[in-house]
N, C-alpha and C positions, 0 to 999 in steps of 0.2 A: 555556597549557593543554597537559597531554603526552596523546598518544593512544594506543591501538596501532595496529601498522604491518599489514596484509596482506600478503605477497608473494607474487608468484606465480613458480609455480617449472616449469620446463622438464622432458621426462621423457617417460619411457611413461605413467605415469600422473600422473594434474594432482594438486600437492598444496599446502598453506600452511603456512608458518610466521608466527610473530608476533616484532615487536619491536619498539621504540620510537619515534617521528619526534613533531617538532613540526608542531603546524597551522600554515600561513603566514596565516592573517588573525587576527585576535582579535576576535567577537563581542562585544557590551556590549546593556546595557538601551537606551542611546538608537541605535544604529545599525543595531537586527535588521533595517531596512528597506531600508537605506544599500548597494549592489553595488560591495563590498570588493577582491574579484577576478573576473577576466572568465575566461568560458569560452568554448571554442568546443564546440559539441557541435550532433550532428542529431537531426530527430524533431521532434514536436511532445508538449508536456506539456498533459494535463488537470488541470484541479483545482479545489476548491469554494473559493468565495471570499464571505464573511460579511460585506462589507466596507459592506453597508447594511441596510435595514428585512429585506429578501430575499435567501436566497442565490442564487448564480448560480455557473455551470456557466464558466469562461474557458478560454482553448487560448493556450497562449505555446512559439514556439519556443525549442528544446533551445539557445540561445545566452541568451535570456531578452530577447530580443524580440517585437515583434509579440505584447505579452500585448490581450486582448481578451475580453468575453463574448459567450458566445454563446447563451445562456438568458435569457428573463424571465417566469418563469413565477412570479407575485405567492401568495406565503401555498402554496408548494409544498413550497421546504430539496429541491432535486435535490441527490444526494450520488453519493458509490463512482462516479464514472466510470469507464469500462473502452473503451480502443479498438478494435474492432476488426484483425486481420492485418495487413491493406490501409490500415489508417489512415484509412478513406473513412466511418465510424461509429464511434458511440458509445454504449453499454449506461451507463446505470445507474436510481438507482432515486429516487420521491420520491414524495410524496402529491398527490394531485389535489381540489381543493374537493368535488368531488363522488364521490371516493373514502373510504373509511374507514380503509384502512390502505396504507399506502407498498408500492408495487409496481414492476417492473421495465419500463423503456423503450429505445427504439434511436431515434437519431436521427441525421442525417447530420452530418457534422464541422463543418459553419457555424450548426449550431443547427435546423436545417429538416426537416421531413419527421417529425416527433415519433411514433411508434407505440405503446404502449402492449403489452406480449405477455406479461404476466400479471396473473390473475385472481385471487389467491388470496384466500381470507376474512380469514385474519388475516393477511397481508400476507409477501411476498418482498423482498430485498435484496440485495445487494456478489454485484452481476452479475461473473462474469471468464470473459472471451471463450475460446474453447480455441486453440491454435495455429493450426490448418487452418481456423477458422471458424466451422465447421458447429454447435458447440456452443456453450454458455451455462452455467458452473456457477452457480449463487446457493442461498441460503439462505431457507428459507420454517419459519416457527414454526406447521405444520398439527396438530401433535402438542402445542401448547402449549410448546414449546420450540426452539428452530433446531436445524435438519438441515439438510445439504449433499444439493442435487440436480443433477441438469445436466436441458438441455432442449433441442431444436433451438434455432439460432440467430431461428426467425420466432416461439419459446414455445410451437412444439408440444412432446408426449412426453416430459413432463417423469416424470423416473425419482430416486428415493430412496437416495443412497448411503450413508447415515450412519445409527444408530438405536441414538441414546442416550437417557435423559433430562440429560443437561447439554447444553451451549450448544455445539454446533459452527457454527465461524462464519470467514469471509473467507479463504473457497477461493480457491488460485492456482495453475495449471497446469505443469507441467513443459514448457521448450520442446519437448519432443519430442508431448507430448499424453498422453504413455502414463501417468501419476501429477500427482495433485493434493495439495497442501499447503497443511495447514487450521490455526486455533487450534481449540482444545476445552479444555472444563472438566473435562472424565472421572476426570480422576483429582485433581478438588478443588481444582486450582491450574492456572491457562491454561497450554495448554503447545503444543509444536506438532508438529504429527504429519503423517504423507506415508500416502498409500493408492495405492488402482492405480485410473486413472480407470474402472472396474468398480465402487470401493468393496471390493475385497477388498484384503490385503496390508497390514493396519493395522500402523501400524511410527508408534512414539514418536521424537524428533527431538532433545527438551529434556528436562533432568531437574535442571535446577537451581529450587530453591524463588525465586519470583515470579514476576510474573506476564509470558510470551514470547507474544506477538503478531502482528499481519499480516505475515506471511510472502510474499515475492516472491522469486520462482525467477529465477535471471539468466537470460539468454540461451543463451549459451553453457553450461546446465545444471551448471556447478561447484557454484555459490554458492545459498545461499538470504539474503536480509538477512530480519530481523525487528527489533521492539524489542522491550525487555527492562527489568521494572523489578528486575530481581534485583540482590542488593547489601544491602537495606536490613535496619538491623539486628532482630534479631527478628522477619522479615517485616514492618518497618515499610515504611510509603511511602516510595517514591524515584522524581524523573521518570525517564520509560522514554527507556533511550540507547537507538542504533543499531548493531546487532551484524549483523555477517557469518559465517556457518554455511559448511563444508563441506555438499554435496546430503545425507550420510547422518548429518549432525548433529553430529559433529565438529570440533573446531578452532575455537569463536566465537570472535571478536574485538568487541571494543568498538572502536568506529571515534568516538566521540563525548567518550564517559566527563568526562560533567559533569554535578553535581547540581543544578546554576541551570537548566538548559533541560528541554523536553519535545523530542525530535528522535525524531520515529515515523513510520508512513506512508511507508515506503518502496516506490520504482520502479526501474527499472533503462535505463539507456540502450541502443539496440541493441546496442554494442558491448562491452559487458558492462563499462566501463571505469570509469562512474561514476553514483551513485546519487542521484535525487531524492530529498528529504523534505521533513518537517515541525518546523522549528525554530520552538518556540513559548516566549515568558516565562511566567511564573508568576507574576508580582505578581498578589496579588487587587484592587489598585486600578486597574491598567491591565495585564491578559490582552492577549496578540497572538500572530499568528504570521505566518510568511512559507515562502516555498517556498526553502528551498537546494539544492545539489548540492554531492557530496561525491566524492572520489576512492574505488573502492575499497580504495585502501589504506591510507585514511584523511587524507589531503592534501589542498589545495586544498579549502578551502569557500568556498564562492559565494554570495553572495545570486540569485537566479534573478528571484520573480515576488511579486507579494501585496502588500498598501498599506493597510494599518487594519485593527482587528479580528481578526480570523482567515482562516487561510487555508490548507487541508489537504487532505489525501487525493487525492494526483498520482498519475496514470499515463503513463506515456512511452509514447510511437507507438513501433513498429519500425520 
């Protein structure tokens, strides 16, 4: 499988080019599960794991050890994990037997201390914590449709940034805190857009036809990764690869480019070095997926975490 390559380049100002390299490992149908090559990396990874009757919330460190759950909340599906700064908590969201619609939680890193800090009637989601803490972006469908809000990090003061009638959805913060970057359907086709965490300064990102997706700001504010199922012909279906953005939307690279896998749901590791995700098969007789890490220049893919079933939507601790 040939990829494209990211490079990063020295300078006054930070830039990319693209060119070609081979992956060093070769994925297949029987080995998505199989840890092909070894990483060393820090941090710890969240991510939802499908892997019985219930899902569950596990934390495995950024080497792809010490995988573990730390949820058992029966007939819930906790999803969108979101770490806090500090690494000490964890936002996301899921249903409660005695709720009606999926809302937003914080709970501390071993699974303990469960809180609950939104109420809303038709239900909140894909909590993402702000840099300094204090905030909480998520999406709430108050209006019969998702809009982007932020709130204090305890769910008070929740404020309205978005006001469309299409679907804005899986806010991700600029490290600096000052801009958020979202998917939205606005203009007919998912695409992905950056605003100024006010909600003013709406600025489009993608303009290529298919559908461009969860968007995660690196660290080091260069990069944005998303997936992307553009490619297919006619706007027909195509799994969504893993693409790497310039911050103002410029310069994608396909860091994946294959039409056998699903590879979405991307993270970024502190160091802005290399990227969690979601490599999943498609057979409709036996669906899976697993957690890899990826170089950003599109080298070295890893098998990371994940064992039957499914296993998706990571976020890396700083």
């Amino acid at each position: 499988m040939r990829i494209r390559m990211l490079l990063l380049l020295a300078g006054i100002s930070a830039a990319t080019a693209i060119t070609q390299a081979s992956v060093n490992q070769t994925v297949n149908q029987e080995n998505i599960y199989l840890p092909l090559v070894s990483t060393s990396s820090t941090g710890r990874i969240a991510y939802v794991n499908d892997g019985t009757a219930d899902w569950s919330i596990h934390v495995v460190d950024g080497d792809g050890t010490g995988d573990h759950a730390i949820t058992d909340f029966p007939l819930t599906m906790p999803d969108n994990p979101s770490w806090s700064p500090d690494g000490t908590r964890l936002a996301f969201d899921m249903f409660e037997q005695d709720v009606s619609s999926r809302q937003i939680y914080v709970m501390q890193d071993d699974g303990s201390n469960v809180q609950r800090i939104t109420n809303d009637p038709v239900g909140a989601s894909d909590p993402a914590w702000s840099p300094d803490g204090s905030r909480i972006a998520f999406v709430a469908h108050r209006d019969g449709n998702g809009e982007i809000y932020v709130m204090d990090a305890d769910g008070s003061n929740p404020v309205r940034l978005t006001n469309h009638p299409s679907l804005d959805a899986e806010p991700a913060w600029s490290p600096d805190g000052s801009r958020i970057v979202f998917s939205s359907r606005r203009d007919l086709d998912t695409e992905i857009y950056v605003m100024s965490a006010n909600g003013s300064n709406l600025t489009r990102l993608t303009t290529v036809e298919g559908v461009d997706s969860n968007p995660a700001w690196s660290p080091n504010g260069l990069w944005i990764a998303f997936c992307s199922q553009r490619g297919g012909p006619g706007g027909s279906f195509v799994p969504p690869d893993l693409y790497v953005m310039n911050s103002d939307g410029s310069g994608a690279v396909n860091l994946t480019n294959t039409d056998e896998y699903i590879n979405c749901w991307p993270t970024w590791s502190a160091d802005s070095a290399r990227i969690a995700f979601t490599l999943g098969r498609i057979l409709p007789t036996a669906p899976s997926s697993a957690i890899y890490t990826i170089g950003v220049n599109g080298t070295g893919t890893a098998y990371l975490a994940g064992s039957f079933r499914y296993n998706f939507r990571s976020d890396w601790s700083r």
